[in-house]
Backbone as ProteinMPNN parsed JSONL, in Angstrom:
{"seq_chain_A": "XXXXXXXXXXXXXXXXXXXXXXXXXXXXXXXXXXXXXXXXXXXXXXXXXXXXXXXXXXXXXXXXXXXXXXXXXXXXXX", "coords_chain_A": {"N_chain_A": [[-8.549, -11.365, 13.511], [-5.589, -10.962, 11.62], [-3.958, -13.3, 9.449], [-1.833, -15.21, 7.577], [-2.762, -15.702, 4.356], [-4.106, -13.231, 4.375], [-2.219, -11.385, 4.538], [-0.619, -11.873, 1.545], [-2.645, -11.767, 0.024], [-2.991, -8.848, 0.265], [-0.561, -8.413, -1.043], [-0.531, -9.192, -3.547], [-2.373, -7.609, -4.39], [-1.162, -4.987, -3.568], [0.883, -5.315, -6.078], [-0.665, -5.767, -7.992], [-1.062, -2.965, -7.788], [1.053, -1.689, -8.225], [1.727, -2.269, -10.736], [-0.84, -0.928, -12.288], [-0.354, 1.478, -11.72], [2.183, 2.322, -13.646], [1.012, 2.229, -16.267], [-1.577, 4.17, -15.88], [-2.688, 6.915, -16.71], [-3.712, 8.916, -15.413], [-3.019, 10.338, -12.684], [-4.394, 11.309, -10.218], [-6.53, 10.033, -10.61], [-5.689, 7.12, -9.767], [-4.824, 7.427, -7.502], [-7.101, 8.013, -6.068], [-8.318, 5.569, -6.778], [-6.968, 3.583, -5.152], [-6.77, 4.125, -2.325], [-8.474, 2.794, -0.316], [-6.518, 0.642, -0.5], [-4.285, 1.648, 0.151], [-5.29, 2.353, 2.604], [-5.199, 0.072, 4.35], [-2.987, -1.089, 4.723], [-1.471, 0.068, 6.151], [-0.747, 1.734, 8.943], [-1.983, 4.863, 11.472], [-1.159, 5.657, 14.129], [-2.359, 8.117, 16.305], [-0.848, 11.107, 16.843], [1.67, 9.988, 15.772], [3.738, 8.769, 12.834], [2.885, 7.713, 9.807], [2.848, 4.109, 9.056], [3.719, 1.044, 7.553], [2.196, -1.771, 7.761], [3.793, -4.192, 6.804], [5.191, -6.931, 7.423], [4.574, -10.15, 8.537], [5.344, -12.534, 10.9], [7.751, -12.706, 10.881], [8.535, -12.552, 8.561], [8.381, -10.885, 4.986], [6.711, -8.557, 3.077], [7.498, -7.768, 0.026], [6.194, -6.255, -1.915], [4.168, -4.731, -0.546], [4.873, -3.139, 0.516], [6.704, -1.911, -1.483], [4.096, -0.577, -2.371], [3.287, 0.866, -0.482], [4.831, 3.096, -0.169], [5.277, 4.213, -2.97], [3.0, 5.129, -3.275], [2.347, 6.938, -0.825], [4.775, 8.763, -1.293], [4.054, 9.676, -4.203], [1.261, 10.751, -3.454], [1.693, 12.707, -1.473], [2.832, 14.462, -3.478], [0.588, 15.169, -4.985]], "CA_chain_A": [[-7.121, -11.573, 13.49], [-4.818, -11.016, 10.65], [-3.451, -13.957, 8.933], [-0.92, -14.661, 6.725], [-3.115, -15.254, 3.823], [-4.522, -11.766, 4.277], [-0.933, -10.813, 3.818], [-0.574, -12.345, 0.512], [-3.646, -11.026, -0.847], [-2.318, -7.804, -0.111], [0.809, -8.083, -1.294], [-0.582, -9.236, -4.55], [-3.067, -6.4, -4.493], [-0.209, -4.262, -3.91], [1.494, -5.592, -7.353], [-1.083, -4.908, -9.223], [-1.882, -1.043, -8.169], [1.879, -0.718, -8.775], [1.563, -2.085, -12.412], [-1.56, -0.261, -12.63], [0.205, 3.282, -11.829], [3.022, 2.793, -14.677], [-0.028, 2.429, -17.178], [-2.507, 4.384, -15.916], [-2.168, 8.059, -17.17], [-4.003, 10.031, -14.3], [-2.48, 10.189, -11.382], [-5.338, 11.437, -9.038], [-7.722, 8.557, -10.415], [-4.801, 5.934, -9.23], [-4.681, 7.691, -5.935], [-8.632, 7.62, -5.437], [-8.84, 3.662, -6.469], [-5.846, 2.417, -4.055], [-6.525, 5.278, -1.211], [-8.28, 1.827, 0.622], [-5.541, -0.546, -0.149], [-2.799, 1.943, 0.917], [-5.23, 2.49, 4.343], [-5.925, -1.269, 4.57], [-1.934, -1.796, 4.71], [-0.787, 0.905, 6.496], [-1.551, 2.767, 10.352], [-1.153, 5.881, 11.619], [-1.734, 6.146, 15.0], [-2.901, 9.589, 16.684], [-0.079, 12.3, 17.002], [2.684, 9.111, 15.082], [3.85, 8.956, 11.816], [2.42, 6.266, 9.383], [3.573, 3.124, 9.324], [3.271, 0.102, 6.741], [1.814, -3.246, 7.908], [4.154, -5.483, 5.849], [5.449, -8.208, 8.033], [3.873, -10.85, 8.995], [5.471, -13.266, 11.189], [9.595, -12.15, 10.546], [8.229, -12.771, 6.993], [8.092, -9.257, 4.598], [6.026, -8.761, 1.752], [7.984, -6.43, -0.202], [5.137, -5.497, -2.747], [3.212, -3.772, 0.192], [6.249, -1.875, 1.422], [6.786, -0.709, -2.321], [2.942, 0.265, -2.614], [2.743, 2.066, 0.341], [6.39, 4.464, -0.594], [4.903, 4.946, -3.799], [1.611, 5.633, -3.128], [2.451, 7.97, -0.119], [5.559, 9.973, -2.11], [2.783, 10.477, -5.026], [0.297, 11.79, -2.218], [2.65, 14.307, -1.483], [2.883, 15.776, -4.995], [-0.769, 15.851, -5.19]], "C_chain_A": [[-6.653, -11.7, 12.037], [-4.046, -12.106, 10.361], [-2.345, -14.135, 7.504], [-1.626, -15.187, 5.068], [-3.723, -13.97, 3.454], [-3.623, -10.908, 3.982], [-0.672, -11.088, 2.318], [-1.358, -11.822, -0.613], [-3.287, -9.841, -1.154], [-1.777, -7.461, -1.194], [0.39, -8.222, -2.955], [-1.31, -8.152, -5.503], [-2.024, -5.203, -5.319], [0.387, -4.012, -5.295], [0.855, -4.913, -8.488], [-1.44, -3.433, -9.543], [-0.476, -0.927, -8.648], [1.845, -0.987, -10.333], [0.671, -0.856, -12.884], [-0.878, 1.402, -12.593], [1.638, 3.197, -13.042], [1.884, 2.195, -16.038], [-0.866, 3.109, -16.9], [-2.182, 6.195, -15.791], [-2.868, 9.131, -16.615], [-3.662, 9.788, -13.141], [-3.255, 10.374, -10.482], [-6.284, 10.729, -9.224], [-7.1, 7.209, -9.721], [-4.972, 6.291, -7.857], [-5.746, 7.284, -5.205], [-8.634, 6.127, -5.39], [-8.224, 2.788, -5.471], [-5.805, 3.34, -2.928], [-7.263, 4.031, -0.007], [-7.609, 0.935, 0.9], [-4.516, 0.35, 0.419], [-3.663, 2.603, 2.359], [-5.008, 1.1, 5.034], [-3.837, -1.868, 5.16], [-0.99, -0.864, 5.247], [-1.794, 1.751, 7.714], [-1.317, 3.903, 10.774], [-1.676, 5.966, 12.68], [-1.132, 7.44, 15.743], [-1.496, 10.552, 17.472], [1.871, 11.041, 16.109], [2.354, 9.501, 13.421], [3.815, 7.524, 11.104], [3.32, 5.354, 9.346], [2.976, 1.927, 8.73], [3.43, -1.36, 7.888], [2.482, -4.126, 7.09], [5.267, -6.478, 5.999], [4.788, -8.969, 8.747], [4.945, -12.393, 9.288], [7.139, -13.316, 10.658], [9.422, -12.422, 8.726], [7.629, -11.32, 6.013], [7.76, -9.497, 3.196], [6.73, -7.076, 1.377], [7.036, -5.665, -1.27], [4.012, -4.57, -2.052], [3.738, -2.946, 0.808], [6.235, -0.872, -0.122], [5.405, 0.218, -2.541], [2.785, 1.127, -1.876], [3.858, 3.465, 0.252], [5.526, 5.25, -1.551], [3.96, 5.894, -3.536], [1.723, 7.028, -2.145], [3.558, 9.259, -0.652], [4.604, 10.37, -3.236], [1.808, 11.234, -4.473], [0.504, 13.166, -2.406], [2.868, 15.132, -2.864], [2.058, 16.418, -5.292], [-1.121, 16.538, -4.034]], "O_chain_A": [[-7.247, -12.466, 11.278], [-3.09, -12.076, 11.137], [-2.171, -13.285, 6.63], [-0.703, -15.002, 4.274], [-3.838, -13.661, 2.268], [-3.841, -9.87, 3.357], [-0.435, -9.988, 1.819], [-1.0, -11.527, -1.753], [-3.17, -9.46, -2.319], [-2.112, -6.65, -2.057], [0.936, -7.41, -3.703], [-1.11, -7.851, -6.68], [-1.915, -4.744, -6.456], [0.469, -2.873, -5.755], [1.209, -4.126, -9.365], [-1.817, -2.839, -10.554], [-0.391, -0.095, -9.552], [1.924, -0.048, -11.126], [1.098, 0.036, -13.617], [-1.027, 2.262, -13.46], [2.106, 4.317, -13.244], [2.557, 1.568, -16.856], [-1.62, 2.972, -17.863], [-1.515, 6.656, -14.865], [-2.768, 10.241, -17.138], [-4.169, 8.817, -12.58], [-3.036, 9.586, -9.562], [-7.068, 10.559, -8.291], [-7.824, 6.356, -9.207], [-5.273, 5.409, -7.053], [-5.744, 6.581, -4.195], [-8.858, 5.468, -4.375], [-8.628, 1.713, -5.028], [-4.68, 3.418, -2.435], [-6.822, 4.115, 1.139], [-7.649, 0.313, 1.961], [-3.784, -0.189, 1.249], [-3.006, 3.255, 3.171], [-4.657, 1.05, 6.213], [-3.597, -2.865, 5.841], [0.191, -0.91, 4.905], [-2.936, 2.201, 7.62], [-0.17, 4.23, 10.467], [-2.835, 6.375, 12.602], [0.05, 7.776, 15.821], [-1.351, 10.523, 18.694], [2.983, 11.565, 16.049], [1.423, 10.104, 12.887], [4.388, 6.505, 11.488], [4.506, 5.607, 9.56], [1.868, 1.586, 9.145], [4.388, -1.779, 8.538], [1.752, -4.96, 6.555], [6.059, -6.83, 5.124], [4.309, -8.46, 9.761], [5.284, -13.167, 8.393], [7.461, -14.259, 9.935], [10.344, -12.422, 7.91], [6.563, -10.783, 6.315], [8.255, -10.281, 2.387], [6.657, -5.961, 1.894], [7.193, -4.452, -1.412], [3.193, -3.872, -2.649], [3.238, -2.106, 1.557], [5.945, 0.323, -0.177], [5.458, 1.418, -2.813], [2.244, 2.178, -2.222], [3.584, 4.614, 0.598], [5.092, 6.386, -1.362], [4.046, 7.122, -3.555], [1.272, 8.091, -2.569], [3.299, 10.45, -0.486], [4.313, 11.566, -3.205], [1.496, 12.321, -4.958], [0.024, 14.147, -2.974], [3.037, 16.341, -3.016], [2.07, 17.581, -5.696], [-2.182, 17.16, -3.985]]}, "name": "protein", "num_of_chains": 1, "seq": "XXXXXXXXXXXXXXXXXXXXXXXXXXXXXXXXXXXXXXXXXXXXXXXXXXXXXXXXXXXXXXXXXXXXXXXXXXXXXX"}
């Protein structure tokens, strides 16, 4: 069971891949290192369209909502 420290961790996770992608000057090495935090925080179930994990309990971690936008609109470029 998912708890709401496990959210937190995330979310802080989250923070830092997004710092890490406005310093880090390859874009397909950023993608490879956070390709388990943006599965770990995000579902896609079978013939649906993904869908971010980032409420917990009417409570929204907005650093795992922005990681998973980014991360998935950068996808798409690559």
């Amino acid at each position: 069971m998912i708890e709401r420290n496990d959210y937190v961790k995330r979310d802080n996770l989250c923070a830092k891949a997004i710092e890490d992608f406005k310093e880090n000057s390859s874009v397909s090495d950023w993608l490879i290192l956070y390709a388990n935090l943006f599965n770990a925080v995000s579902i896609q179930p079978k013939g649906l369209p993904r869908i971010t994990a980032f409420h917990f309990q009417n409570e929204a971690f907005e650093n795992i909502k922005k990681f998973a936008r980014l991360y998935n609109e950068v996808n798409a470029l690559y």
